[in-house]
N, C-alpha and C positions, 0 to 999 in steps of 0.2 A: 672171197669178197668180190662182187658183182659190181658196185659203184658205192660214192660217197656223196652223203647228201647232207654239206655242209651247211646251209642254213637252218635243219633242225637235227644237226651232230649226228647223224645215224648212218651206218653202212648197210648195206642189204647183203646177206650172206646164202649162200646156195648150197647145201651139204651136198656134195658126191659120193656121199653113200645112200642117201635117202631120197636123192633129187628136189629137198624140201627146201622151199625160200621163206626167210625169214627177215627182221630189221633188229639190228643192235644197236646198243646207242653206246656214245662216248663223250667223256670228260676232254681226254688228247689224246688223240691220233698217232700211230707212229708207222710209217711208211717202209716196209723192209725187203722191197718186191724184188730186187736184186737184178744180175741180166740174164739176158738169154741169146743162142747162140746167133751170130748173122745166119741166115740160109738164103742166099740167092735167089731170084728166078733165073736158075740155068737147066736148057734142056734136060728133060730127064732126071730133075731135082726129085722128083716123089718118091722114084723107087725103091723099093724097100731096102733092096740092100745099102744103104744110104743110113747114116747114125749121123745123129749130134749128141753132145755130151753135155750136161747140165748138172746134172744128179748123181750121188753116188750110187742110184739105182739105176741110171743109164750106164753105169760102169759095169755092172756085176751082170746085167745083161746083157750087154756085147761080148764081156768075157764065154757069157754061158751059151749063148749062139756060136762061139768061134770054139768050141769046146763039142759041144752039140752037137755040127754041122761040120767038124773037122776041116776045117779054113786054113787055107796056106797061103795066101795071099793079101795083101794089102795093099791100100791109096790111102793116107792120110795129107787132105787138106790145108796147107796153115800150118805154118813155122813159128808160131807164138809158142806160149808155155804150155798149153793144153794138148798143140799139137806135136811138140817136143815128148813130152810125158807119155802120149799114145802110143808114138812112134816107140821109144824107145819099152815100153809094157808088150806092143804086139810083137815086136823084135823077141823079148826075151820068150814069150809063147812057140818060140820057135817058126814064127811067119817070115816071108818075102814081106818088107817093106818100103815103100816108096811113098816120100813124103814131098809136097808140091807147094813149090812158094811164090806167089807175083814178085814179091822183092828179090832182092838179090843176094839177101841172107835173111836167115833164121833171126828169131831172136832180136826185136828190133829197140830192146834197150841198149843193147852193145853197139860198139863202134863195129866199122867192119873189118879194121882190123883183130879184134879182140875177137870178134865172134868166128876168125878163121879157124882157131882153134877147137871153137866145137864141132863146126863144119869137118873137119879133117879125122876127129875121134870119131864123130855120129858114122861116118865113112867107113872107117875102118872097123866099126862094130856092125856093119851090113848094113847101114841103111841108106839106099839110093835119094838120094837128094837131087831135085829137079827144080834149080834154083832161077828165079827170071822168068816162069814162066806161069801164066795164070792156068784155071780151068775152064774151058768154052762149056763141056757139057758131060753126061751119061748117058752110054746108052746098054742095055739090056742085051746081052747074047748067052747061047746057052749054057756057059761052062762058068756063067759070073756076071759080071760088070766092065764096061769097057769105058776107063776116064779120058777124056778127049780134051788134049792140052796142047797149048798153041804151041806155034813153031815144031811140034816134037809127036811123034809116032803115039798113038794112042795105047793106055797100059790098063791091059786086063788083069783082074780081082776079084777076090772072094767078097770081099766087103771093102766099103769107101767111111772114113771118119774125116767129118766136116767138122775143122778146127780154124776157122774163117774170123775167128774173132768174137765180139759179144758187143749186145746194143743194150743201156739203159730198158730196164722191164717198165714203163712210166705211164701205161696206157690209163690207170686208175688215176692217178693225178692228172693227165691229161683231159681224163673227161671230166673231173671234177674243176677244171681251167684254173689248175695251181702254175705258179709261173715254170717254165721252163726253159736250159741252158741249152750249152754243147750236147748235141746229138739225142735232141730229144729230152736229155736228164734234170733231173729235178731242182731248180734252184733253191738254196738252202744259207742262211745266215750262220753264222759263228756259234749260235748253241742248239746247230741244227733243226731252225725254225723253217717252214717253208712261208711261201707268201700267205697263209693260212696261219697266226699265230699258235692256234690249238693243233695243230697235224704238224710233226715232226717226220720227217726222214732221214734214213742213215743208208750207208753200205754202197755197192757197186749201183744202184738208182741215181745215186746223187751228182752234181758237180762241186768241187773242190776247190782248194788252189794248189798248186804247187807252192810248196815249201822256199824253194831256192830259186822261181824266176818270178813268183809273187802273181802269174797269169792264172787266167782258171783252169780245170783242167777233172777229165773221168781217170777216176783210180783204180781200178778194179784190183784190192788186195785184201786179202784176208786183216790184214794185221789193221789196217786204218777202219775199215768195218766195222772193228769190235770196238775198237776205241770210241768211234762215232754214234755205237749204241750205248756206252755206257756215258755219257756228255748229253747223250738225250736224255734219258733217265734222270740225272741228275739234274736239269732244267726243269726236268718235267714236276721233279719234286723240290722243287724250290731251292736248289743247290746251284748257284750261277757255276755255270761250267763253260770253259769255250774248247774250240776246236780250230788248232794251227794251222791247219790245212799237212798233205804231207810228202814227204821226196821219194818215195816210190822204191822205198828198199825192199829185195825180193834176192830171191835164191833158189837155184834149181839146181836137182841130182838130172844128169843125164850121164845114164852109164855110172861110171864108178869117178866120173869127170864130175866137178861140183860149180856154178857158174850163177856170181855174185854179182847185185850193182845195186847203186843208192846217189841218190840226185839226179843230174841230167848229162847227156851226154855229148859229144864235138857237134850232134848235128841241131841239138836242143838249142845248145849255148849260140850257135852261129844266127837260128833262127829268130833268138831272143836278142842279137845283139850284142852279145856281152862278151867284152876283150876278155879272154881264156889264156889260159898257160894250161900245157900238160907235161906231165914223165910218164915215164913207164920203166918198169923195173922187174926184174925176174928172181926174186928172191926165194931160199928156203925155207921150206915149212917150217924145218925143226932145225936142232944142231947139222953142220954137214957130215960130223964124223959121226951123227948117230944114227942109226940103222933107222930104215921107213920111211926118211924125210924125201918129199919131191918137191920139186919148184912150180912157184906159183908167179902168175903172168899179172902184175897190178899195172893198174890206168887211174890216175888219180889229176882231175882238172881242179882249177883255182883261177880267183879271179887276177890277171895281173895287177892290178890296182891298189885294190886290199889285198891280197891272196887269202881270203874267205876258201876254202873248199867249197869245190861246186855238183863234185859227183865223184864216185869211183867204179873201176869196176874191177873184176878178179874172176880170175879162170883158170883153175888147178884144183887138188886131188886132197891132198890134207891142211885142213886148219884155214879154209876160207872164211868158213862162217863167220869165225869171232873175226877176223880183220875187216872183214865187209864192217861185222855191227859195231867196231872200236872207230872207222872210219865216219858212219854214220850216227855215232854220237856225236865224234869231234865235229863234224860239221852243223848240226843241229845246235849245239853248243857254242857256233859260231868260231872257233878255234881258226887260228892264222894258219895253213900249213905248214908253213915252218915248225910251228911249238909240237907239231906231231915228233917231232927228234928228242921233245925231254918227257915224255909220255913214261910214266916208271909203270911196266906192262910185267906181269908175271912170269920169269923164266925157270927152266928148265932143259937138258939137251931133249928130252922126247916129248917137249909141247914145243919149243921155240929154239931163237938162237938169242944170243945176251942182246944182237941188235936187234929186233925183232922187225919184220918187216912193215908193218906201220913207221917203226921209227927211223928205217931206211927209206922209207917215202920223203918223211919230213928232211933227211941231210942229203938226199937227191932237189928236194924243190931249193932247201937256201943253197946251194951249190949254184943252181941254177936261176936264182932271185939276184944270187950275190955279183955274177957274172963271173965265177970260176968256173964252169962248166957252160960251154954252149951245146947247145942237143941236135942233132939232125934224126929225124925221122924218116920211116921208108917209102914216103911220099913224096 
């Protein structure tokens, strides 16, 4: 689709198979342009040997180029999830990886304490981490690619993945001068209305709210997407539907490492204001006398006021997932942290322990609510 030409409903469409233009017309609109990756102007940005990642078609051809061209080397760009997930896929190909961050960690839903921890595994699974430091530029020599990073010696490569983050795709709504938010994205009402009542959008185009500090906010997650397409749908067909806006719960395998979060975290909450309380606790997965179980690193903020839960996060090897989503019900559900202690959660010695580590969260916070427990942290 080419443009939208809202005053008489029609989109102009351009087949790329055929190079033929044509005009469609529409009843309602739905907008599902999704993002796409940052790319820089930095020196030497063209070059071929240079990926970004968008598609699962950009995946299976990088594989098939590093496969092809028998590639030993890597630069991956960008400590997000994309860049995390590269890093550790070219790692297992059997490549030198080296992955390059302007922050000072990876992974910028985590505290920096919690993200030490994957910091230290990604390490110890071979992959060079070049943290604090941005990229000035590329340049081209014979044997590869040469990345040129501040402060630090320049690191030659077979290939470079630009994993720099991602921008609202909103160029179509821009030109059709529907309103727009944070970072270009597309402003949208509660049953995914844009300022165009007939044209809806959904998914990573859009702006949001965050669930838990009520401010706006770009989500880019699978799981709130799908949601936001089916709420459009259902307006579109006369079924009022709205959309909560949502707390950003995600999960990621890196390595055999599993790394969890949902809500907001120490630096969210600070920036939003809001008096916090946290623990932190290192509980077992499973029974401790049953074989397999490892311990898991939880981080679970609340408000001091109400003690509303505000966010958690988790970082360990068995049974995050379901404590991550048992944490981000309670919270969505509005649950005190405290009541997380009478939570009647499923047991067994080789899924859990009778206390299960959600419900050791909740008799760490009234401990700490109650002023039987004062906490000092490693800061």
């Amino acid at each position: 689709v080419m443009s939208i030409d809202r005053e008489n409903k029609t989109v102009t469409v351009k087949g790329l198979d055929s190079e033929k233009t044509y005009e469609e017309s529409y009843d309602k609109l739905i907008l599902s342009t999704g993002a796409v990756p940052i790319k820089p102007m930095l020196p030497g940005i063209s070059n071929s040997k240079i990926y970004a990642l968008r598609t699962v078609e950009d995946t299976l051809s990088i594989r098939e180029e590093i496969i092809n061209r028998d590639m030993k080397s890597a630069v991956v760009v960008g400590g997000g999830f994309i860049g995390v997930e590269m890093a550790e896929n070219l790692r297992e190909l059997g490549m030198e990886v080296s992955l390059v961050e302007k922050q000072n960690q990876v992974l910028g839903q985590l505290d920096r304490d919690m993200v030490s921890f994957v910091h230290s595994h990604m390490r110890a699974k071979g992959i060079n981490l070049l943290l604090g430091s941005g990229v000035e530029g590329f340049k081209e020599i014979p044997s590869g690619i040469s990345v040129l990073v501040e402060n630090r010696e320049p690191i030659k490569a077979d290939i470079v993945i630009l994993a720099m983050g991602v921008m609202p795709d909103s160029n179509l709504a821009k030109s059709a001068n529907l309103e727009l938010g944070l970072k270009g994205s597309i402003v949208v009402n509660e049953h995914m209305q844009t300022s165009d009542q007939d044209i809806y959008a959904v998914g990573d185009a859009v702006q949001i709210t965050n669930s838990v500090t009520g401010l706006k906010a770009i989500i880019s997650l699978a799981g709130p997407a799908n949601k936001q397409g089916r709420i459009a749908a259902d307006n579109i067909t006369g079924i009022e539907s709205t959309y909560y806006g949502s707390a950003a719960s995600s999960i990621l395998k890196v390595f055999d490492m599993t790394v969890a979060s949902t809500g907001i975290n120490e630096r969210t909450a600070k920036a939003a204001g809001i008096l916090y309380e946290k623990i932190i606790l290192s509980p077992s997965s499973r029974a401790s006398y049953y074989p397999g179980g490892n311990a898991m690193t939880m981080k679970v903020l609340f408000d001091k006021q109400t003690e509303n839960i505000l966010g958690a996060q988790i970082v360990g090897f068995d049974g995050v997932d379901k404590r991550i989503d048992v944490l981000a019900t309670a919270m969505q559900a509005g649950m005190m942290v405290t009541k997380l202690k009478d939570l009647d959660l499923a047991y067994a010695p080789p899924y859990s322990s009778a206390k299960d580590p959600v419900n050791m969260s909740g008799f760490l916070a009234e401990n700490v609510t109650s002023g039987k427990v004062r906490q000092f942290f490693y800061e």
